[in-house]
C-alpha distance (Angstrom), angle and dihedral (degrees) to the residues before:
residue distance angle dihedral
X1 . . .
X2 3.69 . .
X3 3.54 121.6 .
X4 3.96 92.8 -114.1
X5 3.82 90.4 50.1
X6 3.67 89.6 50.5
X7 3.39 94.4 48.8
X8 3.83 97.2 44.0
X9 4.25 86.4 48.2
X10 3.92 92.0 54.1
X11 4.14 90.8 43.6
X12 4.00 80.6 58.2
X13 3.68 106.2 44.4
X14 3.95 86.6 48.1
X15 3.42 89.8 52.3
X16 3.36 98.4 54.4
X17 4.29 99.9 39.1
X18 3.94 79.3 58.0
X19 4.01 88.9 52.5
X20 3.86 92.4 48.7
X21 3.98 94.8 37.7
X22 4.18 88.5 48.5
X23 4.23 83.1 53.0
X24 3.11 95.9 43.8
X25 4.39 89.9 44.7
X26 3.98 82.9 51.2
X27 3.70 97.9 48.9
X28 4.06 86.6 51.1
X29 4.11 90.4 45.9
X30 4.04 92.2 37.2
X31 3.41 85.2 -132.3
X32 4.24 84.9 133.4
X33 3.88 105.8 111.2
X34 3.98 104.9 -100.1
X35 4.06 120.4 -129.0
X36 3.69 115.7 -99.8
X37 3.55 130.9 -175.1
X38 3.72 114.0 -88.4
X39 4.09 114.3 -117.3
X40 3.43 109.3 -124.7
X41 4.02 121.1 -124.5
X42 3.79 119.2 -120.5
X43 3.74 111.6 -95.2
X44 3.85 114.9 -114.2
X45 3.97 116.5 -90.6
X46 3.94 131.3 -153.0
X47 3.84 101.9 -140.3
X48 4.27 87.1 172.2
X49 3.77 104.4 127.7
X50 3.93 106.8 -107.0
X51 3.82 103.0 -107.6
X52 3.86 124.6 168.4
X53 4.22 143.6 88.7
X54 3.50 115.8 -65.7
X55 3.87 106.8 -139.2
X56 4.11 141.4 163.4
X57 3.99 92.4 -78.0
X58 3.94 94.3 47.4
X59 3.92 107.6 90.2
X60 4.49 89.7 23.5
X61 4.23 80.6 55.0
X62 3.78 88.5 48.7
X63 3.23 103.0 43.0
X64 4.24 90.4 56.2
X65 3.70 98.3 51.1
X66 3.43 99.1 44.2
X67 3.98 106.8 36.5
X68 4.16 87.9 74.0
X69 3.64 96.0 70.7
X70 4.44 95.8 45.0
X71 3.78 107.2 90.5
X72 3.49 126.3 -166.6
X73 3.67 121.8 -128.6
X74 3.40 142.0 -149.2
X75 4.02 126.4 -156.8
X76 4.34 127.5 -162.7
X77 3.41 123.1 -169.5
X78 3.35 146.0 173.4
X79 4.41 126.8 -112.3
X80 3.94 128.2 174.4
X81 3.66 96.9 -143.0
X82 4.02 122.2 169.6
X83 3.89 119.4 -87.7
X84 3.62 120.1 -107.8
X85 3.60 87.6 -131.6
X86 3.61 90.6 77.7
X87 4.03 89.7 64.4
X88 3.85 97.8 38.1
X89 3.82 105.6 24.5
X90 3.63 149.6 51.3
X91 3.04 107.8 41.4
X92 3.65 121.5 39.2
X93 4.24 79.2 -74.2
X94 3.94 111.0 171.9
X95 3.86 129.3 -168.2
X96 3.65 87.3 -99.8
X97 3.51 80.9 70.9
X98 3.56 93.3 54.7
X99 4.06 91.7 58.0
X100 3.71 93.6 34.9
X101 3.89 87.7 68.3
X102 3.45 91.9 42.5
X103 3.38 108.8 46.5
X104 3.60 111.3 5.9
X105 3.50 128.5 -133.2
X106 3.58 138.3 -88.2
X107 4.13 102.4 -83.1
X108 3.71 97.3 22.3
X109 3.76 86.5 108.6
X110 3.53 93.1 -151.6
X111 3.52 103.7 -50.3
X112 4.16 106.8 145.0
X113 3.82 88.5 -167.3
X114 3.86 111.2 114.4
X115 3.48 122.4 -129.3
X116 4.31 114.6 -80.1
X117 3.63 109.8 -111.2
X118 4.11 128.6 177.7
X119 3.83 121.1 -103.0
X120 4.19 91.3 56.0
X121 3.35 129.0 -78.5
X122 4.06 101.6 -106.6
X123 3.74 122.9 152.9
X124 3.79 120.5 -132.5
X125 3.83 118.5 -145.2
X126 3.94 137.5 -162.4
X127 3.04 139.9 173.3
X128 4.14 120.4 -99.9
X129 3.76 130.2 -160.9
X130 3.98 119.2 -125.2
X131 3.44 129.2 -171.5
X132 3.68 130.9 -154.7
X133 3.93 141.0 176.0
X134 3.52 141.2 -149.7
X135 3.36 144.6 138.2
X136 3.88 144.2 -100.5
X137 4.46 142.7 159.4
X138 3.42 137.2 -117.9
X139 3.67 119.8 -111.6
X140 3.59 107.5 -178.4
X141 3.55 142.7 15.8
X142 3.97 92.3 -105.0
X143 3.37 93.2 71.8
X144 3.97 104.7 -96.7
X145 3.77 112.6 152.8
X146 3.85 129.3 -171.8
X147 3.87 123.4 -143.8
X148 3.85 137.7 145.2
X149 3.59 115.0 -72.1
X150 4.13 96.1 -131.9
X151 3.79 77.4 63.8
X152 3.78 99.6 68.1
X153 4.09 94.6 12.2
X154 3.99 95.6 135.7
X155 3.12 104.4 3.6
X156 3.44 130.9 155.1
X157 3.16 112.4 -169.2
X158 4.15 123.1 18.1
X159 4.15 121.2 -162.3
X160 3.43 130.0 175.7
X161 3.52 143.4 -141.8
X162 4.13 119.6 -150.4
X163 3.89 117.8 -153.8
X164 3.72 115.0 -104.4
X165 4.07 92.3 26.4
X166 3.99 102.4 148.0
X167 3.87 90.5 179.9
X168 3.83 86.3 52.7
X169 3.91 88.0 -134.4
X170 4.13 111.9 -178.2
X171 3.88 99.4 -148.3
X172 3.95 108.0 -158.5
X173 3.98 120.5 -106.8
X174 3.62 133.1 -161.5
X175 4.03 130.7 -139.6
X176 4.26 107.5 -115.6
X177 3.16 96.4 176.3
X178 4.54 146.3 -52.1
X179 3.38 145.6 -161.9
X180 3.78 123.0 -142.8
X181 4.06 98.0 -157.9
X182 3.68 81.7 64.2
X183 3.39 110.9 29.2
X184 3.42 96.1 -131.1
X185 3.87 130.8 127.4
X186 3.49 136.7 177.2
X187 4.08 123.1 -135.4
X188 3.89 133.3 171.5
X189 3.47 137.4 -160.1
X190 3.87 120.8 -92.4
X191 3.88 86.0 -175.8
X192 3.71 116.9 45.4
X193 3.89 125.9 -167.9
X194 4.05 130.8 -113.0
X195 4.00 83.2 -108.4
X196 4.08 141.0 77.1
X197 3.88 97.6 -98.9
X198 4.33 115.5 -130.0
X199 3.60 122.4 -112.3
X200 3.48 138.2 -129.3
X201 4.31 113.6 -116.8
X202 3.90 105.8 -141.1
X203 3.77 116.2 -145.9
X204 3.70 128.7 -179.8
X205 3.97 123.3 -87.7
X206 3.68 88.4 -168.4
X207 4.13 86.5 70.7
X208 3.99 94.1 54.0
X209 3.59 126.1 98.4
X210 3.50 144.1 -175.6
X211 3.92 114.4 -71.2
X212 4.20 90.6 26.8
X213 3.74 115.3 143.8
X214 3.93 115.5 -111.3
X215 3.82 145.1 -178.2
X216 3.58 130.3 -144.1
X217 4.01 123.1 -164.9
X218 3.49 122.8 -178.4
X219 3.65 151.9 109.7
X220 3.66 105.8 -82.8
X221 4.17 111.1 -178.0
X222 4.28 88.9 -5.6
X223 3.48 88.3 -62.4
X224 4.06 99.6 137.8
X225 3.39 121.2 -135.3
X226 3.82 112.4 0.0
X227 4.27 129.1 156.9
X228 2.82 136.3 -152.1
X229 3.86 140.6 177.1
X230 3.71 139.6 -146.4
X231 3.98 146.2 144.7
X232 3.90 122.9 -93.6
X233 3.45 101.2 -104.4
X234 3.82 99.8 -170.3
X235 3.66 145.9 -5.8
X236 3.61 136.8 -136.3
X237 4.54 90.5 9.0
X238 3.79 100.3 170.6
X239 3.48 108.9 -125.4
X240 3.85 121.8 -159.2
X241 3.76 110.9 -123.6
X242 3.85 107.6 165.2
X243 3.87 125.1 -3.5
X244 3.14 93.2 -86.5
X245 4.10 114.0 35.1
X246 3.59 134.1 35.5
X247 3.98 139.1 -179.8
X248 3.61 138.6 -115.0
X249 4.19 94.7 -118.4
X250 3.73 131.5 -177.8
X251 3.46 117.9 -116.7
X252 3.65 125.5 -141.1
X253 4.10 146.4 -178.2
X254 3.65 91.3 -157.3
X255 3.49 105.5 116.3
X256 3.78 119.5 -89.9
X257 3.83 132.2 -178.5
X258 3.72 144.0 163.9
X259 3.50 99.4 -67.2
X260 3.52 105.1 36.8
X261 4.57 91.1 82.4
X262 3.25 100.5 131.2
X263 3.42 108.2 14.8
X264 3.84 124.6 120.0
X265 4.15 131.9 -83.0
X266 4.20 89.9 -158.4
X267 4.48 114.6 -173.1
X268 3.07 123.5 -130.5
X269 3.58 98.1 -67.6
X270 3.44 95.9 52.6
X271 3.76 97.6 -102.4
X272 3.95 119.8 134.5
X273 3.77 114.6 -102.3
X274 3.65 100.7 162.8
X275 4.19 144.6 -4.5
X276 3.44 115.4 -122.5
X277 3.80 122.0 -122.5
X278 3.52 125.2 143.1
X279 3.98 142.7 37.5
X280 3.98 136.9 -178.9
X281 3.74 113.1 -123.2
X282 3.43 124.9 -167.7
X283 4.16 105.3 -119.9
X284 3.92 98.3 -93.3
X285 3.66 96.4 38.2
X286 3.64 122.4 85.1
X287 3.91 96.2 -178.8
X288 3.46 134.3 65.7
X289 3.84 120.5 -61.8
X290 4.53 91.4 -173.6
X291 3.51 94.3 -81.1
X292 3.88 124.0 106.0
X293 3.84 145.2 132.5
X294 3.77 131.0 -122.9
X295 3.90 124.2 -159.0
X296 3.93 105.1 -123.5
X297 3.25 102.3 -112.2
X298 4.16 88.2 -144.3
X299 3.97 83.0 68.6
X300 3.93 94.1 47.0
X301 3.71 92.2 43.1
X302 3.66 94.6 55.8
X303 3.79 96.8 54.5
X304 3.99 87.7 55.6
X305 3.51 96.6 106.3
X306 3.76 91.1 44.8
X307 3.57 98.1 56.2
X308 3.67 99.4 43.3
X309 3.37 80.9 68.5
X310 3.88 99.1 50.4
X311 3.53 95.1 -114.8
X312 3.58 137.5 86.8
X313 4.00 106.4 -167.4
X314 4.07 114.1 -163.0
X315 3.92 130.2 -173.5
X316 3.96 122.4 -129.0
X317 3.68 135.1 -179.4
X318 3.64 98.9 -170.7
X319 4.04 105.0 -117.3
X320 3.95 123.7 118.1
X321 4.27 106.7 -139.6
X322 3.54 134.5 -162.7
X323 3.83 136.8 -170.2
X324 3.26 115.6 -70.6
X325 4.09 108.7 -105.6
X326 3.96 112.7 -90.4
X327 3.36 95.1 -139.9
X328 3.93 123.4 39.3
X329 3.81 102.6 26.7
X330 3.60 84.5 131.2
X331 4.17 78.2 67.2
X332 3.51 88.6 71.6
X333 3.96 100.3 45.6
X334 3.96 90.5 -104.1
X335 3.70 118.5 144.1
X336 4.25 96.3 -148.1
X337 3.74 130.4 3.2
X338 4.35 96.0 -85.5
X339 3.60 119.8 128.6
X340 3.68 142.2 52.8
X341 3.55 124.6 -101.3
X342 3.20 126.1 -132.1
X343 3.91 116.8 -121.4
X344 3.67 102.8 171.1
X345 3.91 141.4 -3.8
X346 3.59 121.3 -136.6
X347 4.30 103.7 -121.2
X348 3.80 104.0 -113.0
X349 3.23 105.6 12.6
X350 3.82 142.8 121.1
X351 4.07 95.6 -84.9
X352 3.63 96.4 44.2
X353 3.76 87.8 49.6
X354 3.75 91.1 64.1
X355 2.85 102.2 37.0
X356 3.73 122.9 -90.4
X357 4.16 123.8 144.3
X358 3.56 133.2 -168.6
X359 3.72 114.4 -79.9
X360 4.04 86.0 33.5
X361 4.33 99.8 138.2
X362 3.81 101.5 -146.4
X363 3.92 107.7 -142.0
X364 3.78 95.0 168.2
X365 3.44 144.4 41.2
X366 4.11 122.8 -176.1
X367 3.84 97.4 -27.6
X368 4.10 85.1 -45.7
X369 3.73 131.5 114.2
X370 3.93 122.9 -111.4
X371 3.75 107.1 -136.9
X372 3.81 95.5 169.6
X373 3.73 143.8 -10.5
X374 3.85 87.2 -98.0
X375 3.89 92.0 57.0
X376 3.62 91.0 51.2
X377 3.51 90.1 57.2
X378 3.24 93.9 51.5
X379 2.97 107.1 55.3
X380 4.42 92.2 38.1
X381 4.22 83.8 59.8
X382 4.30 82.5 44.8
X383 3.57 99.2 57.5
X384 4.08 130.1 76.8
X385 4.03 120.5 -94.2
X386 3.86 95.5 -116.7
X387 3.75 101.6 33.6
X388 3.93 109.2 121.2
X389 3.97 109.6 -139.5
X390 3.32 133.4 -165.7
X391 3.78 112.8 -123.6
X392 3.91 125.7 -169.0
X393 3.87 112.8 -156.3
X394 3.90 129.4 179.6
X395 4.01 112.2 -132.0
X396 3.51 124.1 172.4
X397 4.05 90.3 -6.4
X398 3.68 87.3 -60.2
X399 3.93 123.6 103.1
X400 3.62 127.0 -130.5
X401 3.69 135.2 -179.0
X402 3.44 117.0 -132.9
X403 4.33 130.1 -171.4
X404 3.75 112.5 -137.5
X405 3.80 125.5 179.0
X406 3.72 115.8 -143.7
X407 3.59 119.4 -119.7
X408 4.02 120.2 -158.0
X409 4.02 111.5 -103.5
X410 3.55 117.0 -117.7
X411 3.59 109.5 -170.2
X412 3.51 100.9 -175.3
X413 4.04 94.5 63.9
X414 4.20 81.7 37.9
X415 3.89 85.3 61.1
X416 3.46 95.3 38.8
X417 3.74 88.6 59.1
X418 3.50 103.7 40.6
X419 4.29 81.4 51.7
X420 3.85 91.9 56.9
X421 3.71 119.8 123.6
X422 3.79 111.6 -95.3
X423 3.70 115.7 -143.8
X424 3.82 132.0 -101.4
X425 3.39 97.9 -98.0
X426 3.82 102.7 166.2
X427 3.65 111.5 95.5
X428 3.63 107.1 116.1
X429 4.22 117.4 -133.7
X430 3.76 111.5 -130.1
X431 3.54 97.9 -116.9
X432 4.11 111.0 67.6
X433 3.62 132.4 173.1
X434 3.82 124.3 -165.6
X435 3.86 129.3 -134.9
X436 3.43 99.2 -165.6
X437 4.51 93.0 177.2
X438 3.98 82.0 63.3
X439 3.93 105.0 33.2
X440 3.52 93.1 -118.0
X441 3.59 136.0 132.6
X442 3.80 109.6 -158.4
X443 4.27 125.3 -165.3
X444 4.05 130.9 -177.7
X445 3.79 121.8 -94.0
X446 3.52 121.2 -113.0
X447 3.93 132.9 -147.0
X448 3.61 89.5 -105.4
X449 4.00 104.8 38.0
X450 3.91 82.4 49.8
X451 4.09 84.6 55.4
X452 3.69 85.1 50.5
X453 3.36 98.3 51.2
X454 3.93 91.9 43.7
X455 4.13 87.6 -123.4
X456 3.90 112.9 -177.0
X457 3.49 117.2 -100.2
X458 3.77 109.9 -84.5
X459 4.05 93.5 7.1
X460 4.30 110.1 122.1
X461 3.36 125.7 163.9
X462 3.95 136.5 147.5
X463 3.50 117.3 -63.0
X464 3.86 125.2 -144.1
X465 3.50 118.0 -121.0
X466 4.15 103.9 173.7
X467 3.32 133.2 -2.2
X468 4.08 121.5 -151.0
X469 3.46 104.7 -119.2
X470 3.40 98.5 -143.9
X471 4.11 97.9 44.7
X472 3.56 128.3 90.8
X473 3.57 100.3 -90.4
X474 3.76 90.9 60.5
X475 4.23 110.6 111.4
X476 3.63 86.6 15.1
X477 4.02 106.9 61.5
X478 3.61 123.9 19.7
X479 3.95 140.9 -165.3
X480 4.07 106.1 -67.4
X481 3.70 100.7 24.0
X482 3.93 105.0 123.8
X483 3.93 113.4 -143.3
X484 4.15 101.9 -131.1
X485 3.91 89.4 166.5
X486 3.47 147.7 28.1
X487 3.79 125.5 -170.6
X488 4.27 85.5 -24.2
X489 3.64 84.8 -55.8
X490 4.38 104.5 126.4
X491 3.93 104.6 -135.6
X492 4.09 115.8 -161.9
X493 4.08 96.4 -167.0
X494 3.75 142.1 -5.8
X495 3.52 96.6 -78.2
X496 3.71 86.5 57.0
X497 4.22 94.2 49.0
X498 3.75 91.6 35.2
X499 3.86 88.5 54.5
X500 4.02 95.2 46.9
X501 3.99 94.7 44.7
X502 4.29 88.9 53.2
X503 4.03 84.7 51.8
X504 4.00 86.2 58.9
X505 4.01 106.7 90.4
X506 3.51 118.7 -124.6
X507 4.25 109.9 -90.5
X508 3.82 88.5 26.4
X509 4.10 128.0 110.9
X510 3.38 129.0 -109.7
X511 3.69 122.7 -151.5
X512 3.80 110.2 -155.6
X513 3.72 121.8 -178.5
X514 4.01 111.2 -152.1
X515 3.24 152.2 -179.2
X516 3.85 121.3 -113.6
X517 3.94 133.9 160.1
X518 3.70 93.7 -22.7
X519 3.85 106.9 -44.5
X520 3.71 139.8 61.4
X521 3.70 120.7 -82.1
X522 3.87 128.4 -176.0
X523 4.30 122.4 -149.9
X524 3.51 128.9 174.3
X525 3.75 120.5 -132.6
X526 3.63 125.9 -161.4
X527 4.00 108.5 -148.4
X528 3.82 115.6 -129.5
């Protein structure tokens, strides 16, 4: 070997020692990039207005191309639940028993206790089996599936069921990832079949209006593959998920039944414009009555990538909005009804931090409009925990902008808040003043209600003591709130709020700044 060969081979093999020995260096150090699950992209979406004659063939052509790629699935999970044995045996128990506890017996007054009996009174527990069904559709060919999260929520194990299966084989699934505030969740099969699996089409909810034809497949009460067909009925219903939040929904008469969660709400060209998930039964009726709500599928689709990656990651700002009022805007130097206003600022948190107070009308939001209450939430939930935005705010007909940093919502603390005891706020002071323009009767706060009510140091105000269900007040202010402002103007007792509220002409708004549960909260009242 020639000297420039030789020297060439050694250049090589040092080169690639130092390759492996760096690797190997890395490895030690875990300095190697780890795996991560890959975000999914959005599926593609036909947002073409549906156009075209509606004829016999329409919904029966429909219904064929797009049954393949809805699935049925089936849900176990575990429940402790009490043993029998504590009715029927162990000492000398007798059926009786079993309806005693149940239904008490003639004398017992009401008293749900069951009788005392030697040898303790210990309940045994194990662990029972249920099974539950529902319904979901395939969006791509490696087995991803979308349903309703309330559909899988605990579930332990997840099988479905393809369309056109003759052996009836459940192939197992896997959670990805959901979202409660959506109901939405995102599973894939374990098990995949020896064919190409169908896909879901995606159209565009934003097109569809009231009085547009839909389908619904699904597998209402385990009954396979069943359609059914309907009209829109509305658009953008808000729907009350937690007790906090809610969703714009679409509301259909196409019929919907336990057993159909998940499933699709397809146009007329068999694209996917919604899930279905909810109805409104009447209290003795389990089924559906022509009234029930579809996910728009625009909102699912755009959480895709987030929950192929088992997380969906929402902003917050800590403030609780409501519409602007429809009549006195003008009140609060606006020049048209957009905004939110703010009713209350969570203590601590990002909004109070920069700056925002109760009564605040945000007009602006990160260089962007804010049409509505719903937009601003929209586009809060849109934007990354950590960002710092720049938010423009009218206050006392004057506009201010404002620099928030986004903080990452947790809705399991939010609902553990908002599901806090309130306090006992009913005892009535012995002085009282009444507001009859408002419906309100209004008393001074003493030392210890304002202990009660956790009332800063050195804040007073008027505390409510009734509120006439049938005045204005009534949804807006409640028994316990104590008045600390009205119209700007601080008031230190009921004379003081009773005297500011008669100054308000009749028609007009009052803005009234109270306290509630521990924080600030601001309500408009109209006065009759």
């Amino acid at each position: 070997m020639s000297t420039r060969k030789t020297t060439v081979f050694y250049v090589l093999l040092s080169a690639v020692l130092s390759f492996a020995v760096a690797l190997v260096i890395a490895s030690r150090l875990d300095l190697t990039p780890s795996s991560s699950a890959q975000s999914l992209a959005m599926p593609a979406m036909n947002s073409a207005p549906v156009t075209g004659a509606l004829d016999a063939q329409t919904f029966r052509n429909v219904a064929k191309a797009e049954s393949p790629m809805v699935v049925n699935i089936r849900t176990e999970m575990r429940q402790r639940t009490q043993d029998l044995q504590d009715f029927f045996g162990g000492g000398g128990g007798s059926p009786d028993d079993f309806l005693h506890r149940f239904f008490g017996q003639p004398g017992d007054q009401g008293n749900d206790q069951p009788p005392s009996r030697g040898g303790g009174n210990g309940r045994r527990q194990r662990e029972q089996t249920t099974v539950a069904a529902g319904t979901g559709f395939i969006i791509n060919k490696d087995g991803l599936i979308l349903t309703n999260n309330h559909v899988i929520d605990g579930a332990t194990k997840i099988q479905v069921l393809l369309f056109g299966d003759e052996d009836d084989q459940q192939l197992d699934a896997k959670l990805v990832g959901r979202d409660e505030l959506t109901d939405s969740a995102l599973i894939q099969l374990t098990e995949k079949p020896n064919h190409t699996l169908p896909e879901a089409k995606f159209g565009d909810s934003s097109q569809m209006a009231a009085g547009d034809w839909v389908m619904a497949i699904g597998n209402p009460f385990s009954q396979g593959w069943t359609v059914t067909v309907g009209v829109i009925s509305a658009m953008q219903r808000p729907f009350r998920v937690t007790d906090r939040r809610s969703n714009e929904m679409i509301q259909t008469d196409a019929a919907i039944n336990p057993g159909n969660s998940g499933g699709p709400l397809l146009n007329l060209r068999g694209e996917v414009i919604g899930m279905n998930t909810a109805i409104i039964s009447n209290g003795g009726t389990e089924g559906n009555i022509g009234i029930g709500f579809a996910v728009p599928i625009n909102t699912v689709r755009e959480l895709l990538p987030q929950l192929s990656t088992g997380k969906v990651t929402r902003g917050r700002i800590g403030v609780e909005i409501r519409a602007v009022p429809r009549e006195g805007y003008e009140d609060f130097g606006l020049k048209s009804r957009a905004g939110a206003l703010v009713s209350s600022v969570s203590p601590g948190g990002a909004s109070e931090k920069g700056g925002i107070k109760p009564g605040d009308v945000i007009t602006e939001y990160n260089g962007r409009p804010v049409p509505n209450t719903n937009d601003l939430v929209k586009m809060v939930m849109g934007t990354k925990p950590g960002t710092s935005v720049a938010v423009k705010v009218t206050r006392d007909k004057k506009e201010l902008t404002l620099h928030v940093t986004v903080e990452e919502l947790d809705l399991d603390a939010e609902q553990q808040g908002a599901r806090q005891s309130r306090n006992d706020n009913r005892a009535e002071p012995q002085d009282q003043q009444g507001s009859d323009s408002f419906g309100l009767t209004l008393g001074n706060v003493s030392p210890q209600m304002a202990r009660r009510l956790q009332l800063p140091s050195g804040r007073s105000g008027a505390l409510i003591t009734d509120v006439d269900s049938s005045g204005p007040s009534a949804g807006e202010l409640r028994q316990g709130d104590v008045i600390l402002s009205v119209n700007r103007q601080t008031v230190s007792n009921a004379a003081d709020a009773s005297r500011e509220l008669q100054r308000i002409p009749s028609g007009r708004i009052a803005q009234i700044l109270v306290w509630r549960d521990g924080a600030e909260t601001f309500v408009t009242v109209k006065k009759d």
